[in-house]
C-alpha positions as CSV (number, residue, x, y, z in Angstrom):
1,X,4.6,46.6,71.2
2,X,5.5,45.3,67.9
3,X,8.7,45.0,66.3
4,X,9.8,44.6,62.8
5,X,13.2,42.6,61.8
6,X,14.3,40.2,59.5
7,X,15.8,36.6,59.5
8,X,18.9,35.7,58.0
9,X,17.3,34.5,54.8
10,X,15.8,38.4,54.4
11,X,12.1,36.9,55.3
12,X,10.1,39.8,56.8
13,X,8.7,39.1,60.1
14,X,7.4,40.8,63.7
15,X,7.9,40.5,67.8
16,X,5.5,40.9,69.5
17,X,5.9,41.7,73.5
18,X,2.9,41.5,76.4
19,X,1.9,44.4,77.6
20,X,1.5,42.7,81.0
21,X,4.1,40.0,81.3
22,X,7.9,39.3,80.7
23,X,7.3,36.2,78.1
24,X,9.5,35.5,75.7
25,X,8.1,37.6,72.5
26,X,6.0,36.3,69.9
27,X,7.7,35.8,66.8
28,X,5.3,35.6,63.4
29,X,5.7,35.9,59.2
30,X,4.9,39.5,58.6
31,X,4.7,42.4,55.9
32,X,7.3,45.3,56.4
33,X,6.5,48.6,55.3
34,X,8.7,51.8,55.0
35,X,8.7,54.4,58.2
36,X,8.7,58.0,57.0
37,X,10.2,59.0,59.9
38,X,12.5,56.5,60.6
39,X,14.9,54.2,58.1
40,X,14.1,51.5,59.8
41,X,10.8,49.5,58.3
42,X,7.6,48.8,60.2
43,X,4.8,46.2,60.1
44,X,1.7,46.2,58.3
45,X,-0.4,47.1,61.4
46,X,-3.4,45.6,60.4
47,X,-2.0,42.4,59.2
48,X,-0.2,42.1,62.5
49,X,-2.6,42.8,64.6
50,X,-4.7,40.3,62.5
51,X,-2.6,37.4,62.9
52,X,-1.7,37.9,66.9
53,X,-5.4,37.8,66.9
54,X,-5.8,34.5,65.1
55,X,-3.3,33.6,67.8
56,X,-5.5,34.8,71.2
57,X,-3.6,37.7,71.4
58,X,-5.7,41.1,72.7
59,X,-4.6,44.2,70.8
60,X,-6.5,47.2,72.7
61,X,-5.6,50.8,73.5
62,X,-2.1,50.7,72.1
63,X,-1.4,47.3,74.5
64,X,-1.1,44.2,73.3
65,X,-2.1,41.0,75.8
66,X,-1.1,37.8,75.4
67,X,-3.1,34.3,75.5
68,X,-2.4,34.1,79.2
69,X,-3.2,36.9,80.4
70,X,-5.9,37.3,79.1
71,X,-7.4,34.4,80.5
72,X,-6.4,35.5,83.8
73,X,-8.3,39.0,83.0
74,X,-10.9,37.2,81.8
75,X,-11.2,35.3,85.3
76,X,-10.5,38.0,87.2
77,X,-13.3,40.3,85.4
78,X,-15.7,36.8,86.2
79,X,-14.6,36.5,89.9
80,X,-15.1,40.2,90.8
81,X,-18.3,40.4,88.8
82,X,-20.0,37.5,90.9
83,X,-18.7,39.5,94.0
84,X,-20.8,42.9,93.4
85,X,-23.5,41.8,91.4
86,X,-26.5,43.3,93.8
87,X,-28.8,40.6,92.3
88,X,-29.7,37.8,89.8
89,X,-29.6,39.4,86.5
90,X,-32.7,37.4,85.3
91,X,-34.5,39.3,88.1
92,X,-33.2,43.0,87.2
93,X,-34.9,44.8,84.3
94,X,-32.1,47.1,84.3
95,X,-28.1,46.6,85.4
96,X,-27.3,48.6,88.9
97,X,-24.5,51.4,88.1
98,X,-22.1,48.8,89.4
99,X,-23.0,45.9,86.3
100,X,-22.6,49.4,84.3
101,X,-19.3,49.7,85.2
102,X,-18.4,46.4,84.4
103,X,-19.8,46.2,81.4
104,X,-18.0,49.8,80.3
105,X,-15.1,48.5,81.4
106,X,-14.8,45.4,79.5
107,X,-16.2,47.1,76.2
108,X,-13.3,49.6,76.8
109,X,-10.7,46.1,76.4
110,X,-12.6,44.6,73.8
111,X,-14.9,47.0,71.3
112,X,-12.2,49.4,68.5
113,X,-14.4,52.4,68.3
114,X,-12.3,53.4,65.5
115,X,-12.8,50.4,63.2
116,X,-16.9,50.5,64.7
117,X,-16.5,47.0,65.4
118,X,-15.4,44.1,68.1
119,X,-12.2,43.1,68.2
120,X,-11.1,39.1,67.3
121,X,-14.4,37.4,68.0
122,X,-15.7,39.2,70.5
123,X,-19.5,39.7,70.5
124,X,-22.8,41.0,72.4
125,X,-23.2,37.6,73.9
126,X,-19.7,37.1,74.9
127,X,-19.4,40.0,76.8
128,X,-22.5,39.3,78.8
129,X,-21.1,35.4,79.4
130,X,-18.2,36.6,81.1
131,X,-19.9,39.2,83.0
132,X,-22.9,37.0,83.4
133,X,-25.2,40.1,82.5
134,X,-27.9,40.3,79.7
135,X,-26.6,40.7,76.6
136,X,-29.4,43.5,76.0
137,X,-27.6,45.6,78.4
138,X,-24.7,45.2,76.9
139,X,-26.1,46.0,73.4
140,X,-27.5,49.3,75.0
141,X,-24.1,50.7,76.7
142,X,-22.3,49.0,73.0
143,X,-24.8,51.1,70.9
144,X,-24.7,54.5,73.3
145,X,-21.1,54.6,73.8
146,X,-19.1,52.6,71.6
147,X,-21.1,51.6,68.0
148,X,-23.6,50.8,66.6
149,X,-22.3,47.8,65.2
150,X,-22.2,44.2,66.9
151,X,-19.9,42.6,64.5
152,X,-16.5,41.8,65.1
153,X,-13.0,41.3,63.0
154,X,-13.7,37.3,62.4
155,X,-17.3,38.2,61.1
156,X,-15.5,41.2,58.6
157,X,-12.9,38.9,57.8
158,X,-15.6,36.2,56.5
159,X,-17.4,38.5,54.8
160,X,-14.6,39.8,52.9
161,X,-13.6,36.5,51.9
162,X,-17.3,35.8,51.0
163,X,-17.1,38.5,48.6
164,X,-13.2,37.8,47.2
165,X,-14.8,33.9,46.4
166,X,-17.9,35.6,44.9
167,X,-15.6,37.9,42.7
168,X,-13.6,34.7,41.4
169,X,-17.0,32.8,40.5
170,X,-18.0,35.9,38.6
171,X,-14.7,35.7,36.8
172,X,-14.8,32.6,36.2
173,X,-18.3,32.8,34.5
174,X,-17.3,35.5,32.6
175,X,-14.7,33.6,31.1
176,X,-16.6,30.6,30.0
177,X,-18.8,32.9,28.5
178,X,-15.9,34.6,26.7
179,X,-15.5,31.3,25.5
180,X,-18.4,29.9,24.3
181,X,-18.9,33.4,22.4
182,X,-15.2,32.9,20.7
183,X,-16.2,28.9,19.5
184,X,-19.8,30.3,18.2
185,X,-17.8,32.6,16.1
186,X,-15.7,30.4,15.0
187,X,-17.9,27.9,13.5
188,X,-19.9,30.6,11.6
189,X,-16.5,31.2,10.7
190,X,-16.2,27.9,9.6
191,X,-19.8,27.3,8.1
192,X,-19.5,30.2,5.9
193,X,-16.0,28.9,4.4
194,X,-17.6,26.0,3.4
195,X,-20.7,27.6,1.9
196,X,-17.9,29.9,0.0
197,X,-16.4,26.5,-1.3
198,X,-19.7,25.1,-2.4
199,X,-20.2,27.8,-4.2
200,X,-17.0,27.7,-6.0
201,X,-17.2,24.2,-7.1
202,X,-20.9,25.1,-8.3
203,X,-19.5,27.9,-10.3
204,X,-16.3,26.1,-11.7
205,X,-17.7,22.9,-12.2
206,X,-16.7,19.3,-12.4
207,X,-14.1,20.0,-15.3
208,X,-12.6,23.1,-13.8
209,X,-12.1,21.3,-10.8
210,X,-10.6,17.6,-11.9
211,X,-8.0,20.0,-14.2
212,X,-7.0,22.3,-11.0
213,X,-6.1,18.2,-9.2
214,X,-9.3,18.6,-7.0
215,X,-11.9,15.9,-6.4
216,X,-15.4,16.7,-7.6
């Protein structure tokens, strides 16, 4: 759950509370917006969820987990998966329905079907290393019952600030081109005043010019 308020000084900010435990709530800077049902504002989902992320929180299913317990999860999914495992994964060409489960299981906690991607920086790989499973099977149950995609939030996050820093360098070049177009105008500007005034002086000539108090 995740609650909006805001300090004394009017900052907007969020609680967060476990799912799973009674710990004091998380308390972080965060964007209100207006409820249409209610008066009372909510958060920017995405940016919350986005920052308890950052901060090792787990926001699946409507439940959020904190830091904690999700290492203890994260234990307990290792502990009971080298229990049942029926043999080596190295010597299995395919997982037994059991190692199926698991795998499901976990991609249920960590994969947002919705968004087609991995939550925080959950990957492939890091599914299989807690499970200590082939990360091909887990590619195979991601791809047939999740998505098709094997990114996750931190690689989207990346990219889009690849692209914002690409933008700003386009910008940027843009404007020095702007630039360098406005000077080069300019001194034609400039080059075809004086060719104006050259022409004068040819046409007036040096008398013309010494009684109008100009040099010759």
């Amino acid at each position: 759950m995740i609650e909006a308020f805001r300090e004394a000084h009017g900052q907007p900010r969020a609680r967060a509370f476990c799912s799973s435990c009674d710990r004091e709530p998380e308390v972080f800077a965060c964007e209100h917006e207006p409820s249409r049902r209610k008066k009372v504002p909510t958060v920017v989902a995405g940016m919350a969820h986005k920052k308890l992320q950052n901060m090792g929180w787990v926001v699946s299913g409507g439940k959020l987990r904190c830091p904690t317990c999700e290492a203890k999860r994260k234990a307990v999914s290792m502990a009971h998966a080298s229990q049942t495992k029926a043999a080596p994964a190295a010597q299995l060409n395919e997982p037994t329905r059991a190692q199926k489960r698991q795998i499901m299981d976990l991609l249920g906690e960590v994969y947002d079907v919705d968004a087609g991607r991995y939550l925080g920086g959950d990957t492939d790989d890091t599914v299989a290393s807690v499970l200590d499973m082939m990360p091909g099977w887990v590619a195979q149950l991601r791809e047939e019952f999740f998505g098709a995609d094997g990114g996750n939030d931190d690689m989207d996050a990346a990219l889009r600030d690849i692209r914002k820093v690409v933008e700003d360098i386009t910008e940027l070049l843009s404007s020095g081109r702007t630039l360098v177009e406005l000077g080069t105008k300019k001194l034609e500007q400039a080059q075809a005043l004086e060719s104006q005034v050259a022409k004068i002086k040819v046409a007036v000539g040096p008398r013309g010019l010494k009684k109008a108090g100009v040099q010759a």
